[in-house]
Wavefront OBJ file of the C-alpha trace (Angstrom):
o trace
v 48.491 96.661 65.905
v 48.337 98.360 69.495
v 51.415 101.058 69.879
v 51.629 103.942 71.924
v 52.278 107.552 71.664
v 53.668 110.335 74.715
v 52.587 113.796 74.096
v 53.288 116.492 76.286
v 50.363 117.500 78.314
v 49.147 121.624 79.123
v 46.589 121.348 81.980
v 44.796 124.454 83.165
v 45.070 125.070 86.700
v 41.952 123.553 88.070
v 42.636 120.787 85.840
v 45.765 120.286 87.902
v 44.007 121.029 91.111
v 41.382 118.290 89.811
v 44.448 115.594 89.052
v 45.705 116.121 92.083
v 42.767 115.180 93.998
v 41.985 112.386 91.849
v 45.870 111.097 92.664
v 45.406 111.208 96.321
v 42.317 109.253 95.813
v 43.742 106.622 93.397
v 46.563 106.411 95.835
v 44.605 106.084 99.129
v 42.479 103.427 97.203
v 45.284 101.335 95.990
v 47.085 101.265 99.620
v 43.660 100.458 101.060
v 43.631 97.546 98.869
v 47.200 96.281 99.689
v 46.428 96.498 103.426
v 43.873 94.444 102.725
v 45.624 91.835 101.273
v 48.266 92.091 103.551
v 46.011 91.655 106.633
v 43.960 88.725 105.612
v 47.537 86.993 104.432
v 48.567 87.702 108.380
v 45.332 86.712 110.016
v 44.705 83.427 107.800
v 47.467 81.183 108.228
v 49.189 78.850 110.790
v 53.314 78.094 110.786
v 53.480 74.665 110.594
v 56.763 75.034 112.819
v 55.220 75.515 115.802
v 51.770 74.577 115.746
v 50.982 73.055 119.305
v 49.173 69.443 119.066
v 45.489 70.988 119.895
v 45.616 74.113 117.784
v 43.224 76.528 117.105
v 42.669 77.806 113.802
v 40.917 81.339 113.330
v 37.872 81.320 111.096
v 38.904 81.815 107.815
v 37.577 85.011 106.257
v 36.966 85.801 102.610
v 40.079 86.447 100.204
v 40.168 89.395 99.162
v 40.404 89.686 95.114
v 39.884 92.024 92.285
v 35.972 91.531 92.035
v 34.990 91.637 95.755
v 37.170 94.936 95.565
v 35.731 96.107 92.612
v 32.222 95.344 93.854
v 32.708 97.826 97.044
v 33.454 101.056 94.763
v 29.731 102.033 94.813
v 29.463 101.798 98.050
v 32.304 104.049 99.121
v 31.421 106.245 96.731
v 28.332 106.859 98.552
v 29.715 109.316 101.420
v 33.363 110.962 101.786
v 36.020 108.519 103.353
v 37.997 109.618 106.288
v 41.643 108.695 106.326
v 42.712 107.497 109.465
v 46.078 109.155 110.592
v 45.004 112.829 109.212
v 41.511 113.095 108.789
v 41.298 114.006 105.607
v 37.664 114.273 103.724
v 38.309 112.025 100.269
v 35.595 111.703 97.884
v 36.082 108.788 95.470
v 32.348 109.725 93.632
v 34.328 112.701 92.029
v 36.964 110.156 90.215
v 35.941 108.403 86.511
v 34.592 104.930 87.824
v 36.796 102.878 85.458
v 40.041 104.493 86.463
v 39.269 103.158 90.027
v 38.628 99.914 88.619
v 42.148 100.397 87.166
v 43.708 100.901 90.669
v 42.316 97.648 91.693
v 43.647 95.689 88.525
v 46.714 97.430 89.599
v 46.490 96.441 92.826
v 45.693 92.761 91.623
v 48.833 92.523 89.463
v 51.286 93.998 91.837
v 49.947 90.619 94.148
v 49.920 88.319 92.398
v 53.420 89.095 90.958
v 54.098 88.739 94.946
v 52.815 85.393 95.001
v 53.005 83.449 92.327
v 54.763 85.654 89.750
v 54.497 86.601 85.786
v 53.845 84.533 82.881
v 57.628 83.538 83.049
v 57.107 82.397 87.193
v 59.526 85.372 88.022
v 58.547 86.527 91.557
v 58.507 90.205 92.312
v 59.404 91.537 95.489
v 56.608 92.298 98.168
v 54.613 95.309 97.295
v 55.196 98.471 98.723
v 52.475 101.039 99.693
v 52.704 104.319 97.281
v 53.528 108.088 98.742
v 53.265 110.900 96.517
v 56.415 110.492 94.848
v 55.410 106.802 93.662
v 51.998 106.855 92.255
v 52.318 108.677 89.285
v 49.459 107.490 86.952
v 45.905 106.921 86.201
v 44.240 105.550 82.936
v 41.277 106.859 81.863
v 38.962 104.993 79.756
v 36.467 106.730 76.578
v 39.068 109.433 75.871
v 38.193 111.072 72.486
v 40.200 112.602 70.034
v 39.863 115.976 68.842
v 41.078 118.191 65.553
v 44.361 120.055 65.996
v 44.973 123.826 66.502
v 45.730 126.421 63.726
v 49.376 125.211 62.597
v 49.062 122.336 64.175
v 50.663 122.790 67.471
v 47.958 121.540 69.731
v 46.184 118.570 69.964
v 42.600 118.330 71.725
v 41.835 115.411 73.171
v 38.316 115.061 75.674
v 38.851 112.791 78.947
v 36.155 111.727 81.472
v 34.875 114.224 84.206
v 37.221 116.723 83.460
v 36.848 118.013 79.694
v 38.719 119.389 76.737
v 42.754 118.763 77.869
v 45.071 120.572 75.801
v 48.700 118.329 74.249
v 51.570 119.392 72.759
v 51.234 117.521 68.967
v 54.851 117.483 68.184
v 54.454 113.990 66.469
v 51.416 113.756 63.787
v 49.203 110.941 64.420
v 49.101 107.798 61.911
v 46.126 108.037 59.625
v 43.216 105.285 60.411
v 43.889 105.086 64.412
v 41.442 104.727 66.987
v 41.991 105.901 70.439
v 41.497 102.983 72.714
v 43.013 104.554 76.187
v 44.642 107.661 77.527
v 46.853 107.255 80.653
v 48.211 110.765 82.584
v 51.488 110.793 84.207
v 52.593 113.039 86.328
v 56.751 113.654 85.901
v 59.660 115.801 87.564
v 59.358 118.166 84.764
v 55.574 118.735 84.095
v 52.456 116.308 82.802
v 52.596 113.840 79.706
v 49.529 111.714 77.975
v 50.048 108.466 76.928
v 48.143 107.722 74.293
v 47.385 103.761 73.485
v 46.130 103.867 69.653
v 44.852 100.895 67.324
v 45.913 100.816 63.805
v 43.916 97.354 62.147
v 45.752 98.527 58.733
v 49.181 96.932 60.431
v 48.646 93.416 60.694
v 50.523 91.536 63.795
v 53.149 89.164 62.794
v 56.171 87.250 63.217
v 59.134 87.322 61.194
v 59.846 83.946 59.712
v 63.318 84.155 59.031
v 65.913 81.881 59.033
v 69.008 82.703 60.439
v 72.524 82.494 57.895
v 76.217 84.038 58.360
v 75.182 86.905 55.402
v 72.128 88.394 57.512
v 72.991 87.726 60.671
v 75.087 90.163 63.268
v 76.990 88.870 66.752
v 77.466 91.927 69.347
v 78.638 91.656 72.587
v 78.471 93.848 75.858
v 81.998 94.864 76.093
v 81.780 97.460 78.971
v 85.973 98.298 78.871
v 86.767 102.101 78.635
v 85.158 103.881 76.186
v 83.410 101.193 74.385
v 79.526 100.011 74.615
v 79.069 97.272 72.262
v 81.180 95.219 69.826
v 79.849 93.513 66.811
v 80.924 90.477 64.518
v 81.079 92.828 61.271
v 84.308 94.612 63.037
v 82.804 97.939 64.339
v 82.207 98.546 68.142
v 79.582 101.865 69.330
v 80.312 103.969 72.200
v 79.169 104.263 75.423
v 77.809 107.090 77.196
v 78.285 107.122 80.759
v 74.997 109.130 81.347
v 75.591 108.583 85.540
v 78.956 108.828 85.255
v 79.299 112.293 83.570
v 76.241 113.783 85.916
v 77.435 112.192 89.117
v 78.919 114.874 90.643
v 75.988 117.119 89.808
v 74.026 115.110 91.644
v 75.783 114.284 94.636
v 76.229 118.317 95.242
v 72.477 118.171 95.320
v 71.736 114.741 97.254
v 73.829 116.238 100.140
v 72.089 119.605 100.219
v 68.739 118.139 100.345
v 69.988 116.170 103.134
v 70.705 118.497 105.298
v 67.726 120.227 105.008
v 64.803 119.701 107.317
v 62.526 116.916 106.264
v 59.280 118.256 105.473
v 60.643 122.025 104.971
v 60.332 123.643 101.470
v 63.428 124.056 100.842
v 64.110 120.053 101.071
v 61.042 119.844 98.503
v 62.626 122.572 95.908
v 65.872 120.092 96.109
v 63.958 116.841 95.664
v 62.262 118.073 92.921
v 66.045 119.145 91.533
v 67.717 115.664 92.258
v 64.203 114.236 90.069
v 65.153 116.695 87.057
v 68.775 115.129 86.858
v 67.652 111.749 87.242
v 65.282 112.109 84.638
v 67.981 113.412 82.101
v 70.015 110.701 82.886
v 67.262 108.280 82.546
v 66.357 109.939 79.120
v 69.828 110.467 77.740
v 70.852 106.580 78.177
v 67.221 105.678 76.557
v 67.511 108.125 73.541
v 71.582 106.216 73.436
v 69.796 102.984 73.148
v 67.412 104.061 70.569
v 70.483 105.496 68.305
v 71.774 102.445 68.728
v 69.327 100.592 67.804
v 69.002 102.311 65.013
v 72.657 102.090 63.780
v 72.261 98.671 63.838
v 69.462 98.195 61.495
v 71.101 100.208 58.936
v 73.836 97.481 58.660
v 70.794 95.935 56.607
v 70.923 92.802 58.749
v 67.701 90.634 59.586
v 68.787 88.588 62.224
v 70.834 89.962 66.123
v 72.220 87.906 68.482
v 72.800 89.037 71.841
v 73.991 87.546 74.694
v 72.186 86.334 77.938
v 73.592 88.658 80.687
v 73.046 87.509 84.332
v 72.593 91.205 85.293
v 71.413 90.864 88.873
v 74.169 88.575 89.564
v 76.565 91.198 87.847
v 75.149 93.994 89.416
v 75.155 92.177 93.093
v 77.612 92.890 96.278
v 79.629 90.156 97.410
v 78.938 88.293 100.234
v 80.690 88.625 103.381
v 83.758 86.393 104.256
v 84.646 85.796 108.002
v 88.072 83.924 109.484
v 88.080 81.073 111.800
v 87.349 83.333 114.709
v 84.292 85.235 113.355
v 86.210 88.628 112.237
v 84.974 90.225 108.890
v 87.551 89.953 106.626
v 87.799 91.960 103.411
v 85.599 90.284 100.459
v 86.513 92.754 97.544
v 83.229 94.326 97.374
v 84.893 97.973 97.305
v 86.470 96.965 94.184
v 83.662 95.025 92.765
v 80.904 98.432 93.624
v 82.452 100.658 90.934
v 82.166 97.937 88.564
v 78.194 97.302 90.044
v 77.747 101.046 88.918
v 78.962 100.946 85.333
v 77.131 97.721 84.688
v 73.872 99.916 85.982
v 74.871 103.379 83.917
v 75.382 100.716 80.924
v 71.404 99.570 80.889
v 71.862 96.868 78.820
v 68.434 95.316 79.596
v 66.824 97.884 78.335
v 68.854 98.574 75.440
v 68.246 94.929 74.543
v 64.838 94.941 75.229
v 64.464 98.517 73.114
v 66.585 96.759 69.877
v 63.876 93.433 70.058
v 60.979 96.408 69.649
v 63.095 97.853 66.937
v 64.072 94.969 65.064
v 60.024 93.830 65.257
v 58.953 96.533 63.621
v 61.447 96.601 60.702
v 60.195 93.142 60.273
v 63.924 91.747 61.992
v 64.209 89.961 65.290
v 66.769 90.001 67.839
v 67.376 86.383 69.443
v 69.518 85.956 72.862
v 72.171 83.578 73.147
v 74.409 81.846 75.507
v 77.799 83.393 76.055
v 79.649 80.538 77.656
v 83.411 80.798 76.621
v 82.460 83.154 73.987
v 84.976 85.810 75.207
v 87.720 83.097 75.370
v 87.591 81.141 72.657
v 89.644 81.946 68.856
v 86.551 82.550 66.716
v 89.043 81.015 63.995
v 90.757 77.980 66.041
v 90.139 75.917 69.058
v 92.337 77.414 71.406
v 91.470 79.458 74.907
v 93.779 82.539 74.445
v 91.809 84.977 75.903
v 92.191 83.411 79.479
v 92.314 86.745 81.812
v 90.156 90.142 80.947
v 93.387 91.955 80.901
v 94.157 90.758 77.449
v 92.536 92.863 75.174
v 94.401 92.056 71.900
v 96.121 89.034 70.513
v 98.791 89.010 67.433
v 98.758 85.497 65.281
v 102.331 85.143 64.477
v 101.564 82.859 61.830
v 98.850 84.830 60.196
v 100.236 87.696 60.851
v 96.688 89.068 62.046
v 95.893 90.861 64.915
v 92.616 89.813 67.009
v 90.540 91.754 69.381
v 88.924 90.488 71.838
v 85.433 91.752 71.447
v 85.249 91.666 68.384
v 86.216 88.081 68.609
v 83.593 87.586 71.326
v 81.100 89.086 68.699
v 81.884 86.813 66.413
v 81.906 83.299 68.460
v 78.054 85.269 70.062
v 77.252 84.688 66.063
v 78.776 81.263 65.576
v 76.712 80.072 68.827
v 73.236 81.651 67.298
v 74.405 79.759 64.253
v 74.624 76.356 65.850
v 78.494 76.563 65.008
v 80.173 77.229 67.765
v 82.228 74.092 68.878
v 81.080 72.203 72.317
v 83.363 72.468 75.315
v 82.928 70.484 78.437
v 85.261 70.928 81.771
v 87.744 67.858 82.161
v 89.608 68.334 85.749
v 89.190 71.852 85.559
v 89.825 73.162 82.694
v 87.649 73.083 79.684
v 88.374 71.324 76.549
v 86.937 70.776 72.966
v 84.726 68.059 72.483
v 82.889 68.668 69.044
v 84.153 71.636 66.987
v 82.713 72.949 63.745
v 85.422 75.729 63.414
v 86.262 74.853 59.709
v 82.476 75.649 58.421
v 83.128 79.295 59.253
v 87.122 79.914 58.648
v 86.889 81.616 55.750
v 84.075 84.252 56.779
v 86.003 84.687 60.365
v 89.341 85.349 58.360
v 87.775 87.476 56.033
v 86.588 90.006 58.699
v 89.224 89.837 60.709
v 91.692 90.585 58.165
v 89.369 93.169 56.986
v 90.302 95.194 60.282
v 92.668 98.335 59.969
v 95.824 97.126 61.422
v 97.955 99.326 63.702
v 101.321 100.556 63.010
v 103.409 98.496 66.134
v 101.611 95.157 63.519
v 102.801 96.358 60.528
l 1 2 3 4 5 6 7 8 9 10 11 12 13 14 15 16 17 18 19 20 21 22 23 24 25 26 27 28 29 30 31 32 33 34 35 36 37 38 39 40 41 42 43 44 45 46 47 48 49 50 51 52 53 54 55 56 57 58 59 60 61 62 63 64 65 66 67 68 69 70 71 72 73 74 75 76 77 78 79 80 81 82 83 84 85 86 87 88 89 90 91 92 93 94 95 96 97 98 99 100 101 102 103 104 105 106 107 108 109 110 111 112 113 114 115 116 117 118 119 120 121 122 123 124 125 126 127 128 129 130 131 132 133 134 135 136 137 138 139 140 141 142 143 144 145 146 147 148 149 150 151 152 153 154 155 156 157 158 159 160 161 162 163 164 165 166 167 168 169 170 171 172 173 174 175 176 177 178 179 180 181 182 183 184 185 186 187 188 189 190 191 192 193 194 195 196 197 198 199 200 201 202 203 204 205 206 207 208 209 210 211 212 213 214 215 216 217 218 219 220 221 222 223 224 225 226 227 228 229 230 231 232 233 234 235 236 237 238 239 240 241 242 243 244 245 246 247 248 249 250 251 252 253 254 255 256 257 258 259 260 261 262 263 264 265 266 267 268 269 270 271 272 273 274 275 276 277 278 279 280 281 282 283 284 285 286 287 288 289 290 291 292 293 294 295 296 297 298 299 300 301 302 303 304 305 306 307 308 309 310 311 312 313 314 315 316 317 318 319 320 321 322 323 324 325 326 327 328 329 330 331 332 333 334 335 336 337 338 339 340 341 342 343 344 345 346 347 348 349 350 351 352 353 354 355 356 357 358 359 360 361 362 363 364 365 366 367 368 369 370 371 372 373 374 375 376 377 378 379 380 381 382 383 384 385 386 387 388 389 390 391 392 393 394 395 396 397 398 399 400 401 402 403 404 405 406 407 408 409 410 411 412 413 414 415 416 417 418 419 420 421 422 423 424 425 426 427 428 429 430 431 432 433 434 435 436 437 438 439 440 441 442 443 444 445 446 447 448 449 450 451 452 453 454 455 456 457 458 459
């Protein structure tokens, strides 16, 4: 097993003057590289929309690729390399060869995700050259480990071309690991070392585990007031507005820097401010998704159903709308932006993503769903009651029960991972029951439901 540990990192001072050279040549390199690419894409190619009938087609050069990248590192590293618009002396013999070679897988990847996209054929956007502020990283290769300090505060860890570095060990390192790769980044608040470590005493594997209604658990994104998440055993967690509670923090600071001269020290002093509060927020809403996580696995439940959130579409502005005579009219994209920003500060993706991780190591899995009608649908009957998001709450005369509506929706989110949730199709509109299974699961819906602490106004 291959996992990953972040220690704090203490350079000296020429070790920071040395990283900092080495990041302005990793940097240069990689941009060199996407020019590259960019201007044999330009100069090799012909619209077929207006291509005269005798055309000419330029001589078709070499592509460029990783290898015939790769192969020109000894060569450059044979003189100092001028760049262009300053004239600035770089010398790429004083870098570790195979973190170069890095830069150009990087390079390679950040392509080819252009082009033809990841494993899943999801396109990124078109690569963007790196300034200082973007290229934050190099990997190093033959890193070795080191004992600790007296007390064990410091761990000493050797990397290529630059010597003994000095860590902060807050976090002991698993017995039996080999140190396959060290990776320095360079954050708002000071250095960090990644550590990538093998441990062959943890096997890889996948849980085989078949999903029932005792170790299973529905949740649902709920995203209304105060609440983050609502589950099918009748408990919702919190949310914690990380952007939300810092906002005006940061705006106080976003429009001072702005103001300020670009280029001026003073505008650099508040970047690096506006960095620090980002990275708190980014931090605080990760460390809320952890504890999360977390809370969830204590339920002692094997098996988490999520569902599949469209977040790009949520997260999108609305398109324009114009009348008969061209005039903007209003498209309820003021309304809609707040909303944007709370689906953002929510980070559900990665909340999701960090509970999968989670739930793989404590030999659990988390499995993602389709929500459809979830959040309308009686988990215990076949009727659309929850029709409009201002209903939060509905009271069962008959049963004298009171349902709420995420909870509900967490429990339907476990009836669909189930296979029990009944099939609805759209007839003229509206949709309508074609297949239900609601009686399989009556009994365990009921039971939780009633389980619920009902309010006085019920009582």
């Amino acid at each position: 097993m291959i996992y990953t540990y972040q220690y704090r990192f203490r350079p000296t001072t020429e070790q920071k003057l040395v990283l900092n050279d080495w990041f302005r040549v990793c940097r240069y390199w990689y941009n060199h590289q996407l020019g590259e690419r960019f201007n044999w894409w330009e100069q090799n190619r012909c619209y077929v929309d207006r291509c005269p009938l005798i055309c000419h087609l330029p001589e078709l050069k070499d592509k460029p690729n990783y290898y015939s990248q790769k192969k020109r590192l000894p060569i450059i590293k044979q003189d100092l390399v001028a760049v262009g618009w300053s004239k600035e002396l770089l010398d790429f013999a004083t870098v570790p060869s195979q973190t170069l070679q890095e830069v150009c897988k990087r390079a390679e990847l950040a392509f080819k995700r252009y082009i033809s996209g990841d494993s899943q054929g999801k396109r990124s956007g078109k690569p963007r050259f790196k300034n200082n502020a973007r290229f934050r990283s190099m990997i190093f290769e033959g890193a070795k480990l080191h004992s600790c300090s007296v007390g064990s505060k410091f761990l000493y860890v050797t990397l290529p071309k630059l010597g003994l570095v000095k860590i902060r060990h807050h976090r002991p390192l698993p017995d039996g690991t080999s140190l396959k790769q060290a990776q320095v980044i360079k954050k708002a608040d000071g250095w960090y070392l990644n550590l990538r470590l093998e441990d062959k005493t943890i096997p890889d594997f996948t849980p085989d585990i078949t999903p029932t209604w005792e170790n299973s658990i529905g949740m649902d994104a709920v995203l209304h007031e105060d609440d983050y998440l609502a589950t099918s055993e009748g408990f919702k967690l919190p949310s914690l507005k990380s952007f939300r509670k810092s906002q005006v923090k940061l705006d106080k600071v976003s429009k001072r820097k702005a103001s300020r001269k670009k280029g001026s020290k003073a505008r650099r002093k508040l970047a690096k401010k506006e960095a620090k509060i980002h990275q708190q927020i980014a931090r605080s809403r990760k460390d809320h998704a952890y504890n999360n996580a977390h809370q969830l696995l204590k339920t002692g439940k094997t098996v988490f159903f999520y569902e599949k959130l469209n977040l790009k579409g949520l997260t999108r502005r609305n398109n324009p709308k114009q009348d008969d005579r061209g005039n903007y009219v209003p498209n309820g994209n003021s309304a809609k932006s707040g909303l944007n920003k709370s689906w953002a500060d929510a980070g559900f993706g990665q909340f999701f993503s960090i509970l999968g991780y989670i739930a793989e190591k404590a030999g659990a899995k988390a499995i993602e769903v389709n929500p459809a009608y979830t959040s309308q649908l009686l988990s215990y009957k076949d009727e659309l009651v929850f029709t409009d998001c201002s209903i939060r709450e509905y009271w069962d005369e008959e049963l004298n029960l009171l349902v709420d509506r995420d909870i509900n929706s967490g429990i339907n989110i476990k009836r669909v991972g189930l296979g029990l949730f009944p099939t609805l199709k759209r007839r003229k509109g509206n949709p309508v029951v074609v297949s239900s299974t609601t009686n399989s699961t009556l009994k365990q819906v009921l039971s939780i439901l009633q389980d619920l602490e009902k309010p006085a106004l019920y009582a």
